[in-house]
TIMI-770861 format. One line per 3 residues: for each residue x negated, y negated, z of C-alpha. Coordinates in steps of 0.02 Angstrom, whole numbers, plus 32768, in hexadecimal, padded with zeros to 4 digits. Each point is the difference from the previous one (the first is absolute). Layout:
N
X Y Z | ... .
! end
This chain:
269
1EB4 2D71 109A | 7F9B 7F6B 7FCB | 7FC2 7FEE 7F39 .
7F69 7FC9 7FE4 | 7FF3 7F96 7F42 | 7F90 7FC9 7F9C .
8010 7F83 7F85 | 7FB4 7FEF 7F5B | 7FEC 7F3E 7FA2 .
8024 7FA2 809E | 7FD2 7F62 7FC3 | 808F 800D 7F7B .
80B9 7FC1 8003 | 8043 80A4 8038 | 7F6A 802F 8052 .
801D 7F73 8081 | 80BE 8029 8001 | 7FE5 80B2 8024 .
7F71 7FC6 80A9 | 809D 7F9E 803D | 807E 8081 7FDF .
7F84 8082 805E | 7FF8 7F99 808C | 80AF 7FEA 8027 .
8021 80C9 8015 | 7FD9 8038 8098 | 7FE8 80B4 7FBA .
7F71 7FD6 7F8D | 7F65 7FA9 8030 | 7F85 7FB0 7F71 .
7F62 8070 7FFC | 7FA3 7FB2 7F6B | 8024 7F7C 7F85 .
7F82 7FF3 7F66 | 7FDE 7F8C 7F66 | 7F75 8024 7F91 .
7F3B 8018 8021 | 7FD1 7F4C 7FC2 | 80B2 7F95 804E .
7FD0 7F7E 805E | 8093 802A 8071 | 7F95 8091 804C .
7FEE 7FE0 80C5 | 8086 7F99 7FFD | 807E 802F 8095 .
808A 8050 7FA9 | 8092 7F8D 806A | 7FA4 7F6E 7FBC .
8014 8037 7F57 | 80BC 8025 8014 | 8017 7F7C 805B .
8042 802E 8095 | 7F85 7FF2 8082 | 7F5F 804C 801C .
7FFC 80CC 8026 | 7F65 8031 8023 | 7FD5 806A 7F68 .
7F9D 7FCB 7F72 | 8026 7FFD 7F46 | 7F81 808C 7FB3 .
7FBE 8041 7F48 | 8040 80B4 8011 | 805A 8063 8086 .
7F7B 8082 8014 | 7FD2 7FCC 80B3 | 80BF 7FF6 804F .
8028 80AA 7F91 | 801A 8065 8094 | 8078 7F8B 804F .
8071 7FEA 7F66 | 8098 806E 7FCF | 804C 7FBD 7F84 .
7FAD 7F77 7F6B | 805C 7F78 7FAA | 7FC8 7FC7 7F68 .
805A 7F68 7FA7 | 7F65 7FD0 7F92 | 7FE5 8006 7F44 .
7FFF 809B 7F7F | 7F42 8005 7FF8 | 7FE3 8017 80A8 .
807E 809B 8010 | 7F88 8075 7FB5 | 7F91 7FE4 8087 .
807B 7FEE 80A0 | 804E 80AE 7FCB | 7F54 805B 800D .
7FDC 7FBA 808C | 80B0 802F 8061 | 7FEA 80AD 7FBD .
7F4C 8015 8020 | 8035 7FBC 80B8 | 80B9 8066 800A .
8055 7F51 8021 | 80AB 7FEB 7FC7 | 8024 7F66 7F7C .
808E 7F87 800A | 7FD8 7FB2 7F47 | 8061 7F5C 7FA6 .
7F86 7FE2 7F7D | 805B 7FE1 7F6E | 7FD3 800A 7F40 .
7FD1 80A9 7FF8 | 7FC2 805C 7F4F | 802C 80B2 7FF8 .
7F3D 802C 802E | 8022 7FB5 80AC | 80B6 803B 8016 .
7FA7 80C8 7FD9 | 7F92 7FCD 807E | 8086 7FDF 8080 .
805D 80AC 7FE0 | 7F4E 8050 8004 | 7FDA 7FAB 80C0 .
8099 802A 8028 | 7FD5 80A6 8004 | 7F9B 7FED 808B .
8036 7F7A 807D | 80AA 7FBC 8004 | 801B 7F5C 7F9C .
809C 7F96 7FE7 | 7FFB 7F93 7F65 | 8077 7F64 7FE3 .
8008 7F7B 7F8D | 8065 7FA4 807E | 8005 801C 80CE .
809C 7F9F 8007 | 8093 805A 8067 | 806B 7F84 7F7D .
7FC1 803C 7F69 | 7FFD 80A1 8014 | 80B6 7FFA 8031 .
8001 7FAD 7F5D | 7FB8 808A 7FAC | 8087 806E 8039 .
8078 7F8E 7FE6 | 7FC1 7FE3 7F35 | 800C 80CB 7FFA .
80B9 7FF6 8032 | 8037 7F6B 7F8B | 7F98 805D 7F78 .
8049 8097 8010 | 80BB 7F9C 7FDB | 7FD8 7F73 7F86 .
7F4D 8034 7FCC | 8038 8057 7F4A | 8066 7F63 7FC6 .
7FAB 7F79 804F | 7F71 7F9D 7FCB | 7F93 8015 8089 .
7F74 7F61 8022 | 7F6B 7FFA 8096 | 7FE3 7F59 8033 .
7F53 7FD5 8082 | 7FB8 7F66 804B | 7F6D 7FF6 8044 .
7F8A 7F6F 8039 | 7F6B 7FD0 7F8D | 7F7B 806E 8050 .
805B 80B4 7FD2 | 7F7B 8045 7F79 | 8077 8091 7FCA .
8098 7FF4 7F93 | 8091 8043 802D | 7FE1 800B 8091 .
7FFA 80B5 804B | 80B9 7FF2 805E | 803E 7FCB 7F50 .
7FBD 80A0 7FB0 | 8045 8056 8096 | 80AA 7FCA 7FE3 .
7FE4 8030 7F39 | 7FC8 80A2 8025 | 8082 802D 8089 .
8090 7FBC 7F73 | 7FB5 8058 7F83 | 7FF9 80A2 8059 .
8094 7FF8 8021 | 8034 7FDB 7F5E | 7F92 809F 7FC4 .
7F9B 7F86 7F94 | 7F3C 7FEC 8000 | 7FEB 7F4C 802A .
7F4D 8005 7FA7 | 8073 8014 7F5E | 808A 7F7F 8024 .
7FAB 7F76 8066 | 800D 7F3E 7F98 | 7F8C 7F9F 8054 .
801F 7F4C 7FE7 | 8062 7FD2 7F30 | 7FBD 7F84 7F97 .
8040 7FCF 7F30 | 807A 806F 7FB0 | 8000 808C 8077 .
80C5 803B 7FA0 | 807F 803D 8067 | 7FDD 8044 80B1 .
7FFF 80BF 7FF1 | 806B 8048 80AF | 7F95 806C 802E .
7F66 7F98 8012 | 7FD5 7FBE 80C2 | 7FC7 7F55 7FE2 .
7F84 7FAE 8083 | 7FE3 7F3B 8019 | 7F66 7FBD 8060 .
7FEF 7F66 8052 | 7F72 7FA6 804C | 7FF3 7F6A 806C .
7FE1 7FA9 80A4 | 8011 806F 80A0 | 8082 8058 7FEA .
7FE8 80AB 806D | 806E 8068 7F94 | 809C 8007 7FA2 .
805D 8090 7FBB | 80A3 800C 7F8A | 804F 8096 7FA5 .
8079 7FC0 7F82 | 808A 807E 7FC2 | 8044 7F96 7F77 .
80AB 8061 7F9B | 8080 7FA8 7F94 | 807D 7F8A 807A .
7FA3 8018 8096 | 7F42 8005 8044 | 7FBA 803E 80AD .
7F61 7FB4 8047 | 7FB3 8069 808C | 7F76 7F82 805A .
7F72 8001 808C | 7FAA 7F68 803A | 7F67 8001 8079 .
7FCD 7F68 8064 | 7F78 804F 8053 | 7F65 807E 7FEE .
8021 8030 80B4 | 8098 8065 7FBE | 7F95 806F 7F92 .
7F7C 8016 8098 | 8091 8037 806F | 8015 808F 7F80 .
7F70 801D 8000 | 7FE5 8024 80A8 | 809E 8056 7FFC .
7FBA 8082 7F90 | 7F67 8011 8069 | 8064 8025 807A .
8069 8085 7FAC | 7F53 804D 7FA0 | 7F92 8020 80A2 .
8065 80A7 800D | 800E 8025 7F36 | 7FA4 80AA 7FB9 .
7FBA 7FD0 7F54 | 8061 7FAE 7F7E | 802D 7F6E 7F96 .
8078 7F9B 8055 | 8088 7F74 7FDD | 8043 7F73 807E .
80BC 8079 7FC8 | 7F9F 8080 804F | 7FE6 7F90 80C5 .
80AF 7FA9 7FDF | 8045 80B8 7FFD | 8043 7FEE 7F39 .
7FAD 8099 7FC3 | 7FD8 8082 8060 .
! end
């Protein structure tokens, strides 16, 4: 059985990652790949744009005329588009493989209110590394979490608009659930003067912002005579394009429902 995807915000990083990505799996086969009404990258053949050779399908404003061809839509653009792509998958009963991050709670109701009717999976990070990291910070929280200090470290290259980054708040909210704490109430982002001595039960984040680095990721359980550092390095968008099309894969047979990459890695159930 063959997938048929469509791709919104081709002409981004990701968005070129996730043409490439497409191509490689023989199961799915690129349907659509859009950018916005006025891009100039509209006609453009959509291997030219990733570069990897021309395809023979152009770069469009919408997916409206390819709709019928596409089962699943993958949407690694910005917050203020999501309004829009969500209507339109549920207007069109197209599933949504979504990695926007920097989310307000009016667009995170308006995932869980989608998801209602199509099937969805949501992740701040398609990495199969990082969300083995996220179990794996769930496990070391669970032993050293109530006397360690506990510190989220990210790096990111200098054209990341969001801070922390989305996987960071991942890994804060997964340590923090299981910590039974509401990371909204203990999160320190970033110290500055006379800040006094650290309370333990705070989750302290760090951001960091330069060059090209793809994305770097470090839980820091930090207790009196010993520390443990839990890490994830990315060298390449390709690896969160794979996931991508990994939950495709996995969502083409999904009723409706908010997903997470635990979910298609077989972590929750």
């Amino acid at each position: 059985m063959n997938i048929g995807i469509g791709i919104l915000g081709a002409n981004g990083r990701m968005g070129r990652a996730l043409i490439e990505a497409c191509d490689l799996d023989d199961k799915l086969t690129l349907k659509g790949a859009s950018v916005r009404a006025d891009s100039q990258w509209i006609g453009m053949d959509v291997g030219e744009l990733a570069g990897i050779g021309k395809r023979n399908l152009a770069v469009q404003g919408n997916l409206d005329s390819v709709k019928n061809d596409i089962d699943v839509v993958i949407d690694f653009t910005l917050p203020a588009a999501l309004k829009e792509n969500l209507q339109w998958c549920v207007d069109n009963n197209k599933a949504m493989v979504i990695g926007t991050t920097g989310l307000n709670d009016e667009l995170k109701s308006l995932l869980q209110e989608s998801a209602q009717s199509i099937p969805i999976v949501f992740a701040a990070n398609f990495s199969i590394g990082v969300n083995l990291m996220l179990n794996l910070v769930r496990q070391t929280a669970r032993v050293m979490g109530h006397s360690a200090d506990i510190e989220i470290i990210e790096t990111h290259h200098r054209f990341k608009k969001d801070a922390p980054s989305g996987t960071a708040v991942a890994i804060g909210e997964a340590i923090a659930d299981e910590l039974e704490r509401d990371l909204g109430q203990c999160a320190v982002y970033g110290r500055e003067g006379d800040t006094g001595e650290r309370d333990q039960h705070t989750i302290g984040f760090a951001t960091v912002r330069g060059g090209d680095v793809v994305g770097d990721h470090t839980a820091l359980f930090a207790d009196l005579g010993e520390r443990l550092e839990i890490t994830h390095k990315a060298s390449s968008r390709l690896t969160f394009a794979k996931g991508a099309m990994s939950a495709a894969k996995w969502l083409k047979t999904r009723p409706s429902g908010l997903y997470s990459m635990e979910h298609v890695l077989g972590f929750k159930s």
